[in-house]
Kinemage of the C-alpha trace (Angstrom):
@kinemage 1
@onewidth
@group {chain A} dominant
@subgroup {mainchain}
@vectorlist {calphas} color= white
{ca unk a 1} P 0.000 0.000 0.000
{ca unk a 2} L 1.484 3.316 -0.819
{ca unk a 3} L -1.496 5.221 -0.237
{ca unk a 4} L -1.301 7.713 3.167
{ca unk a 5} L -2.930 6.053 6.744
{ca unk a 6} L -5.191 8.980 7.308
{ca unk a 7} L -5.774 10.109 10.714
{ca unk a 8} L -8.581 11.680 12.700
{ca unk a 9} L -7.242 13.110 16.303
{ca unk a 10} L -10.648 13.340 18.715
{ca unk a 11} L -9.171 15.321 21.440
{ca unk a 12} L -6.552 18.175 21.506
{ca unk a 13} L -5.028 18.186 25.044
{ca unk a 14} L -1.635 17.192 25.954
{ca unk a 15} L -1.625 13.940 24.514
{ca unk a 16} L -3.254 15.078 21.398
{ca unk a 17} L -0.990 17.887 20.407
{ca unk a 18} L 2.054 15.560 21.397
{ca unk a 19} L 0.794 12.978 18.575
{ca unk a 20} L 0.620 15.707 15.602
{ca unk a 21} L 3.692 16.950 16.554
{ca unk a 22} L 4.986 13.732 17.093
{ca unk a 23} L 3.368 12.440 13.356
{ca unk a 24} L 4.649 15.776 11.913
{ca unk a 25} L 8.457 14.990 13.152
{ca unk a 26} L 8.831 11.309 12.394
{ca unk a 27} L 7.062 11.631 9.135
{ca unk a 28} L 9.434 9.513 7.521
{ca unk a 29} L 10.509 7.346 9.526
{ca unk a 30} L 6.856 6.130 10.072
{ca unk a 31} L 6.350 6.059 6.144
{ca unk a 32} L 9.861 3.780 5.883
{ca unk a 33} L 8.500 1.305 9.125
{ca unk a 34} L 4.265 1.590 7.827
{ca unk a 35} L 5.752 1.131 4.052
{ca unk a 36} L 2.813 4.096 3.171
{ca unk a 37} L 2.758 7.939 4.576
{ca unk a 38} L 0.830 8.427 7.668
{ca unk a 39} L -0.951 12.347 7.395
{ca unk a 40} L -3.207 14.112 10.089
{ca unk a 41} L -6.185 14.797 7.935
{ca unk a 42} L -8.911 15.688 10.894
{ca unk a 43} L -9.130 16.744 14.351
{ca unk a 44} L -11.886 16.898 17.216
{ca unk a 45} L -11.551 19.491 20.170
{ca unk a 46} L -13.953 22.000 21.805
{ca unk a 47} L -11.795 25.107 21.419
{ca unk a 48} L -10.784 26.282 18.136
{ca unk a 49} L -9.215 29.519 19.740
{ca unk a 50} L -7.112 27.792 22.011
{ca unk a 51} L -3.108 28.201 20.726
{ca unk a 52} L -1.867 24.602 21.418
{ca unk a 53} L 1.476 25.361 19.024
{ca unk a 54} L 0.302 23.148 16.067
{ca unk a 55} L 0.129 23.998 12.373
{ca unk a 56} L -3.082 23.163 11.705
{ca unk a 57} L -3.404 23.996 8.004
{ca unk a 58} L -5.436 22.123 5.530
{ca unk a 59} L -6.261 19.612 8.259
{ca unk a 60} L -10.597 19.559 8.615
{ca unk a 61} L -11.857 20.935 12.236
{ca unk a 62} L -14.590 19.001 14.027
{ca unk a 63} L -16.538 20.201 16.761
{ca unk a 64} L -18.518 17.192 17.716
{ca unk a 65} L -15.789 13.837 17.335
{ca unk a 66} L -18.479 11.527 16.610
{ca unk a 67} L -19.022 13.333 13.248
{ca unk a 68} L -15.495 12.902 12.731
{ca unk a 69} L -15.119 9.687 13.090
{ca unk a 70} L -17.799 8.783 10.687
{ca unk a 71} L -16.073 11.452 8.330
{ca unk a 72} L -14.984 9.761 4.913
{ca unk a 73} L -11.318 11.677 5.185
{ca unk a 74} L -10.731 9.522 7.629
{ca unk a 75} L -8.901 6.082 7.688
{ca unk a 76} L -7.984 5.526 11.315
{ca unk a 77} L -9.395 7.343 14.240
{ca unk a 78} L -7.004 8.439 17.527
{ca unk a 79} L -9.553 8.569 20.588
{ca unk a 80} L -7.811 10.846 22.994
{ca unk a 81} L -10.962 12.116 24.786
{ca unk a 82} L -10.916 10.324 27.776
{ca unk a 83} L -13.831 8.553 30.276
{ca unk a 84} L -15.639 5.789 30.171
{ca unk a 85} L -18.613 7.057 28.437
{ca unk a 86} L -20.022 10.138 26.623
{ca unk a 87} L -18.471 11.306 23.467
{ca unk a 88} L -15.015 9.244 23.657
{ca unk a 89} L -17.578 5.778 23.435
{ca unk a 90} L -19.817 7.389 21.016
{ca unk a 91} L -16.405 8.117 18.867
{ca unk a 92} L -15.226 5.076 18.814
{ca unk a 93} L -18.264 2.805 18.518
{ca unk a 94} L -19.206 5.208 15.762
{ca unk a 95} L -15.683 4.496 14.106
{ca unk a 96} L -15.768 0.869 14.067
{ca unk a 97} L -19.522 0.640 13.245
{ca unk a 98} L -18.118 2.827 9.964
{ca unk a 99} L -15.061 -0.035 8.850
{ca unk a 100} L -12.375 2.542 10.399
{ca unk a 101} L -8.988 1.862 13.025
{ca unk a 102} L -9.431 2.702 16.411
{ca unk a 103} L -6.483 3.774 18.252
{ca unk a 104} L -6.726 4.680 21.762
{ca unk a 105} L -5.037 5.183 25.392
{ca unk a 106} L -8.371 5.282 27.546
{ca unk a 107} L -8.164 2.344 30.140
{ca unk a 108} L -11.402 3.649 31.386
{ca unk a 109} L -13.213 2.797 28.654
{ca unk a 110} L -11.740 -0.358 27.679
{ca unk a 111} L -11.893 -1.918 31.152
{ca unk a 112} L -15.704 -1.059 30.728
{ca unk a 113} L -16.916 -1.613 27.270
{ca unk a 114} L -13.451 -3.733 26.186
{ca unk a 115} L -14.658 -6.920 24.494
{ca unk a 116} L -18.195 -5.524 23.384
{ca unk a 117} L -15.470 -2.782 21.282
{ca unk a 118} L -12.890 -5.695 20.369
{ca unk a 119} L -15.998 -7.261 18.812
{ca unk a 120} L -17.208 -4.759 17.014
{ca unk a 121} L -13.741 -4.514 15.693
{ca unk a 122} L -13.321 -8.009 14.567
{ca unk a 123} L -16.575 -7.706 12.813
{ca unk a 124} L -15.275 -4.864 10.850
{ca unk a 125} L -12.374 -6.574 10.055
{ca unk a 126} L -9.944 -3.095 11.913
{ca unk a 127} L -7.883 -2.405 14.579
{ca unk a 128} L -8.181 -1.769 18.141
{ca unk a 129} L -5.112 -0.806 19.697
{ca unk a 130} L -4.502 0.443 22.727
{ca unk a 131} L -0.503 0.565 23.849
{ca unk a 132} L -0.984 3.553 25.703
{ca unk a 133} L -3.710 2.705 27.977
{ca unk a 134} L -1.841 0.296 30.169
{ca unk a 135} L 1.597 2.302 31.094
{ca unk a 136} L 1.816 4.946 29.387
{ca unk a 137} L 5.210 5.036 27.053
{ca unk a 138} L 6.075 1.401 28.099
{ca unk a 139} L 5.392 -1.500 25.262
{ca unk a 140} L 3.525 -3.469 27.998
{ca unk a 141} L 0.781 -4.329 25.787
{ca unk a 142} L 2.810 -5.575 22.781
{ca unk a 143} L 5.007 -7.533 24.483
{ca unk a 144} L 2.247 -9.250 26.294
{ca unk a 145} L 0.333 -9.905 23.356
{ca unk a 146} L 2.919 -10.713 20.835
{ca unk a 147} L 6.292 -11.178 22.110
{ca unk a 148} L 5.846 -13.627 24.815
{ca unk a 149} L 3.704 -15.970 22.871
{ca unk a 150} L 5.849 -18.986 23.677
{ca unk a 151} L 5.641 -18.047 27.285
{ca unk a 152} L 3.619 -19.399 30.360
{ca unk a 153} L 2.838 -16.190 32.288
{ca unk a 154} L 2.482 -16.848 35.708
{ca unk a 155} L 1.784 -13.745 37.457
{ca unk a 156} L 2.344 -9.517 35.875
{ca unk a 157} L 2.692 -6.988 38.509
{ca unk a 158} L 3.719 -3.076 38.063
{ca unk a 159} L 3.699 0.579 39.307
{ca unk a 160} L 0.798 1.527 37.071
{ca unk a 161} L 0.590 5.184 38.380
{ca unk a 162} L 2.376 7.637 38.316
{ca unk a 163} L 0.964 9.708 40.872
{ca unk a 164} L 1.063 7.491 43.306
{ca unk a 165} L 4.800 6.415 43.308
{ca unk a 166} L 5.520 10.142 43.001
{ca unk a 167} L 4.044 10.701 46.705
{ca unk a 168} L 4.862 7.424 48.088
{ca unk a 169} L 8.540 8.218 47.002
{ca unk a 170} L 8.500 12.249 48.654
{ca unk a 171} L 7.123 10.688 51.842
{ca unk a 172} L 9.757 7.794 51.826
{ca unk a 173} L 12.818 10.114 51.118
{ca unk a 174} L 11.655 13.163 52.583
{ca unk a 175} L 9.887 11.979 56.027
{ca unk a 176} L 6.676 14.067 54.649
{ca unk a 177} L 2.949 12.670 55.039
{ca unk a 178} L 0.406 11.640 52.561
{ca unk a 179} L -1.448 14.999 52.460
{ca unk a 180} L 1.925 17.152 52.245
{ca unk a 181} L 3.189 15.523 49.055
{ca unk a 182} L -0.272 15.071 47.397
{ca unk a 183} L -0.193 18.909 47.792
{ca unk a 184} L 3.001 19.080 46.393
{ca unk a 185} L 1.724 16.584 43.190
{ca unk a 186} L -1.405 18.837 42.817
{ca unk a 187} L 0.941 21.529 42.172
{ca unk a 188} L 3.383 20.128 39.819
{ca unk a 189} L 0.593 18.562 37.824
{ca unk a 190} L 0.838 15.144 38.864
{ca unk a 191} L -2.183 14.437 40.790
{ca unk a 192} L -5.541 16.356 39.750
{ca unk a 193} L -7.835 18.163 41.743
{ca unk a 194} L -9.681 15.654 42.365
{ca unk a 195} L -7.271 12.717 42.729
{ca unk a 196} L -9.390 9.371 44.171
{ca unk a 197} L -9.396 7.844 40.890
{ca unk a 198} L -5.387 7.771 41.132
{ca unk a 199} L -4.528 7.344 44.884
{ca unk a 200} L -7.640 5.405 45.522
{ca unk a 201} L -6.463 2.893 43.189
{ca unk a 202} L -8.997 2.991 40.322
{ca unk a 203} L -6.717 3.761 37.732
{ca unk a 204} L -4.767 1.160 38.404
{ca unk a 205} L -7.185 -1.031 38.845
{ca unk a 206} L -8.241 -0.385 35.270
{ca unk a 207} L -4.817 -0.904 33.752
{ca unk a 208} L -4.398 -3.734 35.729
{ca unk a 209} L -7.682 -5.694 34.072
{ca unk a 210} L -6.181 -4.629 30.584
{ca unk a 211} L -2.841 -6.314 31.072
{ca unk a 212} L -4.911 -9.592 33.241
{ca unk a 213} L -6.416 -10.050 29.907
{ca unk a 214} L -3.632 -10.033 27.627
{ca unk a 215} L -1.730 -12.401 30.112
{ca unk a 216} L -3.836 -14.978 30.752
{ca unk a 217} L -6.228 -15.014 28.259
{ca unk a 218} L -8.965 -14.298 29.959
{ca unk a 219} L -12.439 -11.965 29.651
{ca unk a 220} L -11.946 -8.613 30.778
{ca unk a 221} L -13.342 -8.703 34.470
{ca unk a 222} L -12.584 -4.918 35.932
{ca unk a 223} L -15.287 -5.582 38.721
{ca unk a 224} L -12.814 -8.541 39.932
{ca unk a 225} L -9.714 -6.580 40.903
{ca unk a 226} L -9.622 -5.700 44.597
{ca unk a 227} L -8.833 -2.309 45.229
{ca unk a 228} L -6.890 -0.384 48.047
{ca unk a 229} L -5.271 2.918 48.001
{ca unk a 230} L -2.747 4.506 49.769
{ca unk a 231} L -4.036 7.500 51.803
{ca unk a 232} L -3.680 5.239 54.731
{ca unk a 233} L 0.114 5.196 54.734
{ca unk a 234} L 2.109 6.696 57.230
{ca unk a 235} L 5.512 7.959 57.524
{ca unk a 236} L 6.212 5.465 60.254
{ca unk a 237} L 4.710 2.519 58.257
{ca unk a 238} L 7.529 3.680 55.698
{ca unk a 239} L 10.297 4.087 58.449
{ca unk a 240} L 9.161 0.745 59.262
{ca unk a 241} L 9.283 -0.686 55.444
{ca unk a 242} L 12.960 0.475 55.489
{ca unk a 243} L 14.245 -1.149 58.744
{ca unk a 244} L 12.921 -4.337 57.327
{ca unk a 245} L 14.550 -3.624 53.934
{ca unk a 246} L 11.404 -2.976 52.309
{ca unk a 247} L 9.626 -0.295 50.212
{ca unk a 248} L 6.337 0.331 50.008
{ca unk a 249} L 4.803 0.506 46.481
{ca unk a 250} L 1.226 0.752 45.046
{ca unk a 251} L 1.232 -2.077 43.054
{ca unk a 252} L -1.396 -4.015 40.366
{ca unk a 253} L -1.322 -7.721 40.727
{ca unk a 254} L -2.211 -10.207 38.596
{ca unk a 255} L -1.355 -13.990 39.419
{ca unk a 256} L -2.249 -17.636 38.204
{ca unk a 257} L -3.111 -19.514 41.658
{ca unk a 258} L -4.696 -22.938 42.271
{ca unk a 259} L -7.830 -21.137 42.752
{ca unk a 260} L -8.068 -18.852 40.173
{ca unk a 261} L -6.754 -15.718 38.581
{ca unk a 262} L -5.791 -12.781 41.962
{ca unk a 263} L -6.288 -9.455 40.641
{ca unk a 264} L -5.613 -6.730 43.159
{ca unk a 265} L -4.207 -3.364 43.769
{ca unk a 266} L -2.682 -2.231 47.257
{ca unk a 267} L 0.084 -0.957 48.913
{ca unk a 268} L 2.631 -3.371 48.986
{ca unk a 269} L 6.149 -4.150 50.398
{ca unk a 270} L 8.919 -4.744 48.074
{ca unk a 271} L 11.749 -6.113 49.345
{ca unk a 272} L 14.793 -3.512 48.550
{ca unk a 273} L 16.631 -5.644 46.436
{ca unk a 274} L 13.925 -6.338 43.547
{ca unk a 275} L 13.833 -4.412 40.366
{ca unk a 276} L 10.477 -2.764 41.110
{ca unk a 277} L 11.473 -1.457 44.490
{ca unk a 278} L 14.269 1.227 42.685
{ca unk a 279} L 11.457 2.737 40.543
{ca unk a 280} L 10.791 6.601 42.282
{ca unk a 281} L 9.382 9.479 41.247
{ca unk a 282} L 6.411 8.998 38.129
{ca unk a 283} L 8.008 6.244 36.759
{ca unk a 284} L 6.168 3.481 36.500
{ca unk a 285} L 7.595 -0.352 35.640
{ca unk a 286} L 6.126 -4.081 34.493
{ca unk a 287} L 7.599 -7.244 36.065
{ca unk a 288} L 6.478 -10.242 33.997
{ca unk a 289} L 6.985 -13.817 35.131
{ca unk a 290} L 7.359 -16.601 32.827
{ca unk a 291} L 8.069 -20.361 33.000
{ca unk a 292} L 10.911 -19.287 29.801
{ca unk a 293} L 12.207 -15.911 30.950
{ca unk a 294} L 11.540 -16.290 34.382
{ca unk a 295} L 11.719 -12.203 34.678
{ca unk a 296} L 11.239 -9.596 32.632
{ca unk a 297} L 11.305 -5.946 34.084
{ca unk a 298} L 9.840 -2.865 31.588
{ca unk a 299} L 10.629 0.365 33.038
{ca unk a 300} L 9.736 3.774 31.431
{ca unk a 301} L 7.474 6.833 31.980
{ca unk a 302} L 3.742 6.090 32.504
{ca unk a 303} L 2.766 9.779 31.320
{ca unk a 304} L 2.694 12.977 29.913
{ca unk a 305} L 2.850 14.086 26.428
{ca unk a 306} L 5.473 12.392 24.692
{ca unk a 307} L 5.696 9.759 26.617
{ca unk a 308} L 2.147 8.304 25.490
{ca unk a 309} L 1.901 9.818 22.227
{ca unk a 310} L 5.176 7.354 21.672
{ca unk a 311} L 2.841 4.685 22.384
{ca unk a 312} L -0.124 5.824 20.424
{ca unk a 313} L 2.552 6.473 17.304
{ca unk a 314} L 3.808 2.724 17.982
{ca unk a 315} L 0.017 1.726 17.188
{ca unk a 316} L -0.827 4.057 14.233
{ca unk a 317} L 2.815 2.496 12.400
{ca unk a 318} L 1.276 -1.106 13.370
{ca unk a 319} L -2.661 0.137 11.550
{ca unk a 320} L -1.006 2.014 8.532
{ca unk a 321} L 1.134 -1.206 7.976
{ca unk a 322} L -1.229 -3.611 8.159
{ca unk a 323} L -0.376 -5.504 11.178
{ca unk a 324} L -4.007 -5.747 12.977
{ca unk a 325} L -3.777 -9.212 15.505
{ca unk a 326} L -7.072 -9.117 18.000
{ca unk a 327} L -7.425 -6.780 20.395
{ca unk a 328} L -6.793 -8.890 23.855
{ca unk a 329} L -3.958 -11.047 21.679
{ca unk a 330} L -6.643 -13.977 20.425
{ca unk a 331} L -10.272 -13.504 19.114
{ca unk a 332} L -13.055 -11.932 21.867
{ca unk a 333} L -14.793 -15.841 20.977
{ca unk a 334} L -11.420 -17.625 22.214
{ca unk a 335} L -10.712 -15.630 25.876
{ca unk a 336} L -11.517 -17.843 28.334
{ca unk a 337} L -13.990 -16.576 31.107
{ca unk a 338} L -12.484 -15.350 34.412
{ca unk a 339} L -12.098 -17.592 37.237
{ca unk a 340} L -11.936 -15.298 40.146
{ca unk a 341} L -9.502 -16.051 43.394
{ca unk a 342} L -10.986 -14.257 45.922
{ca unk a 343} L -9.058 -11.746 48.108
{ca unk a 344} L -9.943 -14.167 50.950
{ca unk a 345} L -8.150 -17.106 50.164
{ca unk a 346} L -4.547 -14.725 49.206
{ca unk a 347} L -1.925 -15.771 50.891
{ca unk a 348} L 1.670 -14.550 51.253
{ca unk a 349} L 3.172 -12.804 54.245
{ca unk a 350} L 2.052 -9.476 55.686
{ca unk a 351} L 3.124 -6.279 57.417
{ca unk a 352} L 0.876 -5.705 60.222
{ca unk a 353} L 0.981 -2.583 62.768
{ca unk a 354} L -0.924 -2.241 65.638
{ca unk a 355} L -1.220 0.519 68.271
{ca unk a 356} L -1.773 -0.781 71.241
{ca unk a 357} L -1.636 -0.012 75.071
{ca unk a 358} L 1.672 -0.517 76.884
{ca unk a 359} L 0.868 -2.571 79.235
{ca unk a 360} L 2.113 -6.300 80.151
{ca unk a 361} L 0.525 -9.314 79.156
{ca unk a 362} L -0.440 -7.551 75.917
{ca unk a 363} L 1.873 -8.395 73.151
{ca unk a 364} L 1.310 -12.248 74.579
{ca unk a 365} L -2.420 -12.085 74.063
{ca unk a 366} L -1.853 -10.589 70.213
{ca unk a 367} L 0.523 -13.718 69.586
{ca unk a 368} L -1.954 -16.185 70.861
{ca unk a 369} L -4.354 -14.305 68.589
{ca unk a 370} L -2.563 -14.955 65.428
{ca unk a 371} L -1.593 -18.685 66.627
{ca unk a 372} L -5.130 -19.607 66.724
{ca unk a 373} L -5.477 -19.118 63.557
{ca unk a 374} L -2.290 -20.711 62.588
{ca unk a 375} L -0.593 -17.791 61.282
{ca unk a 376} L 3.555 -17.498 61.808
{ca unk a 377} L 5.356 -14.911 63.315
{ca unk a 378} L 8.860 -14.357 61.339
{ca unk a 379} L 9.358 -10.941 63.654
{ca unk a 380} L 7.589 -8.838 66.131
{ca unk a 381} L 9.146 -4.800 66.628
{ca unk a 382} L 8.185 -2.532 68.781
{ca unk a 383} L 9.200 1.051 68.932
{ca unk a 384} L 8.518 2.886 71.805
{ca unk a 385} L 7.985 7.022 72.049
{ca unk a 386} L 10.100 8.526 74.043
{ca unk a 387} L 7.149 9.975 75.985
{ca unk a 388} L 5.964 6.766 76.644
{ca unk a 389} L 9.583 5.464 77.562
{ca unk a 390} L 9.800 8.420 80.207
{ca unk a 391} L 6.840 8.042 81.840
{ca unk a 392} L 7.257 4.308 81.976
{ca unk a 393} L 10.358 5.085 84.371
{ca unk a 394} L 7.917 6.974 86.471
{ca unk a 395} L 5.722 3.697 86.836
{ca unk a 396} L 2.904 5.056 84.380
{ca unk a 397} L 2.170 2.405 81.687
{ca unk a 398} L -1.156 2.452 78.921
{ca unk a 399} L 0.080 4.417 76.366
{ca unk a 400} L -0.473 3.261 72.749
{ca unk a 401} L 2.482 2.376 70.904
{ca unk a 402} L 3.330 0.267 67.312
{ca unk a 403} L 3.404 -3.221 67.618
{ca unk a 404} L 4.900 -4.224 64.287
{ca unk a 405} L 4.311 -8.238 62.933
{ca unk a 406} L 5.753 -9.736 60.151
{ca unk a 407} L 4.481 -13.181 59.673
{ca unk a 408} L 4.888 -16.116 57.406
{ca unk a 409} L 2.857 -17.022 54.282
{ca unk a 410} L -0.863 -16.820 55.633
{ca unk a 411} L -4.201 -16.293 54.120
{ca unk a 412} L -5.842 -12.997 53.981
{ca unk a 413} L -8.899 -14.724 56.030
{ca unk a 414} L -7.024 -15.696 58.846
{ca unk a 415} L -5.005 -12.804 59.098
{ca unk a 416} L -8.319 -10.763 59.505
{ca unk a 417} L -10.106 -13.117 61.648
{ca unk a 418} L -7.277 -12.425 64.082
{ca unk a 419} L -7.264 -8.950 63.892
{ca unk a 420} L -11.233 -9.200 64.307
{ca unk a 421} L -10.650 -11.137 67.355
{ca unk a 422} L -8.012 -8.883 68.971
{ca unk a 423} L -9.849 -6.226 68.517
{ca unk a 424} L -13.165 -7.871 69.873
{ca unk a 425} L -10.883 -8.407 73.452
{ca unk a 426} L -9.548 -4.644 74.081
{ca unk a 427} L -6.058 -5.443 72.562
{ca unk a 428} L -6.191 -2.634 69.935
{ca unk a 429} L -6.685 0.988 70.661
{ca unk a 430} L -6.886 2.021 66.877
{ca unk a 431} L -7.362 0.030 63.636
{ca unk a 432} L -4.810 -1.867 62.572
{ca unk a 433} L -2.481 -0.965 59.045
{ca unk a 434} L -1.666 -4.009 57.332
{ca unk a 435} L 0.359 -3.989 54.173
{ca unk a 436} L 1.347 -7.134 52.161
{ca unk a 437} L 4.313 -8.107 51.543
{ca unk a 438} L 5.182 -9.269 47.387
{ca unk a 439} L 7.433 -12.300 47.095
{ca unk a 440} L 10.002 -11.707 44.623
């Protein structure tokens, strides 16, 4: 084919501009990969006045992307709207139902409305790619559903956002609390307004279901992953991660187990020495275990501009080439459905902190707690204030003060039927933290 790729752009923000500029530089180098010129024939944004530093001449304006993607000057359409519904479903549901390429990087609505669109898109005979939806600039998605065909994946797990290693890494290195560095974020531009969708978990959670898919072959099954966040951490729970030669990382997690397929996103302790634990800042990073490679490690910016217009330009070479495999790596008719481990039966070994009153006979009646329930202690810490040391020498004793546990491999039932029952019996004078802790 020597015949230009055109493209429609439906959305003009930061991502947006960074593709046409990005199209517009690498021109050639996309026409020598593609084997056929890739042009910017059409783009979809609500402000026309707006000066976003793009030469935008000769290229047809759209004020409502749905009408664009149904436009016949377009060939392949670039959803970079955003959301799980409204106009950035409309635009690409209209653009498949019309015989045109989707590309897009919005997790939201492919955790959603994922194999209903991949569907659609075999019907028509197109493309659905979506690189940038998982991590940003990193080739997650490609490798998972093309380069590790001859692999058994046993379990993916990754720093999926940004935001969220950006805070957990100020209040690690900088003794700072949660609310001090999300300020910080806010004003840099890493964490929005608004930001429970990113240190609540949800965006992970989505990006997470994408890559579950592509690894295991499985339906798309968002409402599966169990979610924490991490506006619960503490600077002492991180003090605490590094005197135990952890970090603490908000991670995705998808594993094969004997009972199903874990998917689950939480605050978890690295140990120091893995790959994923020397990730800071907004980077974000992939580990991939396979019965062949045993470990694979993809690090690389999860966002901003250039970053995942690299990954939307990755898919747009792949579309005006010719190269369109099924959307989730095998046809929406072949995925297998999802076979759910609950977050119950989990088990692995845990970080546990408990405030409770200093006073004897106490940190006995949490141990016999956890043994009936057969759960392992590997260490017990406990770090005193120095109020409560003082006034301990002047024969006061009751104050709360961290009990740390580290146990053995134990399921997430027992560990909180334990906690249930220490609470229950006084033991406990706040709620306990508890952090898992990620095998390497």
């Amino acid at each position: 084919m020597t015949q230009a790729l055109r493209l429609g752009i439906a959305g003009l923000g930061t991502v947006g501009a960074s593709v046409v500029r990005m199209v517009a530089r690498r021109a050639e180098a996309i026409s020598a990969t593609a084997g056929r010129p890739v042009v910017v024939t059409a783009v979809a944004a609500r402000d026309r006045a707006r000066d976003r530093g793009l030469d935008l001449a000769g290229v047809a304006w759209f004020d409502d992307p749905v009408a664009l993607a149904r436009s016949a000057e377009v060939d392949c359409v670039v959803e970079l709207i955003g959301g799980a519904e409204g106009k950035a479903r409309e635009t690409v549901e209209a653009a498949l139902a019309a015989g045109k390429h989707v590309v897009t990087a919005n997790k939201a609505l492919l955790a959603r409305h994922g194999p209903g669109l991949a569907r659609a898109a075999e019907a028509a005979k197109v493309a659905l790619a979506f690189e940038a939806s998982a991590a940003g600039g990193i080739p997650v998605v490609k490798a998972l559903r093309e380069a590790l065909t001859g692999n058994r994946i046993s379990r993916v797990y990754g720093i999926l956002n940004g935001t969220c290693n950006y805070i957990l890494s100020r209040m690690e290195l900088e003794g700072l609390t949660f609310e001090a560095c999300l300020k910080d974020a806010q004003a840099l531009g890493y964490a929005e307004a608004d930001p429970t969708f990113d240190v609540e978990g949800f965006d992970t959670a989505h990006k997470l279901a994408i890559l579950t898919s592509l690894a295991f072959g499985t339906e798309l099954d968002a409402e599966g992953v169990s979610v924490e966040g991490i506006s619960a951490i503490t600077p002492l729970d991180l003090r605490m991660a590094d005197e135990l030669g952890y970090r603490i990382k908000l991670l995705g997690v998808a594993e094969a187990t004997a009972a199903g397929i874990e998917q689950r996103v939480h605050p978890t302790m690295v140990p120091k020495s893995s790959a994923i634990a020397q990730v800071m800042g907004v980077t974000n990073a992939v580990t991939i275990d396979t019965d062949a490679l045993r470990e694979l490690t993809l690090i690389g910016p999860g966002a901003g501009g250039e970053a995942t217009a690299s990954a939307v330009v990755a898919d747009i070479a792949d579309v005006a080439a010719g190269r369109v495999p099924p959307a989730f790596g095998r046809p929406v008719a072949g995925l297998t459905p999802p076979a759910r481990a609950e977050m119950q039966r989990h088990e692995g070994g845990y970080y546990i902190r408990l405030t409770v009153h200093d006073r004897p006979g106490v940190a006995a009646g949490v141990a016999t707690k956890m043994a009936e329930r057969e759960i392992s202690l590997e260490s017990i810490l406990q770090h005193r204030s120095e109020s409560a040391a003082a006034r301990d020498r002047h024969g006061r004793s009751g104050l709360p003060v961290p009990l740390v546990l580290i146990t053995y491999a134990a399921t997430e039932a027992a560990i909180r039927a334990s906690l249930d029952a220490m609470a229950a019996d006084g033991l406990l004078s706040e709620p306990p933290q508890l952090i898992r802790i990620e095998r390497e």
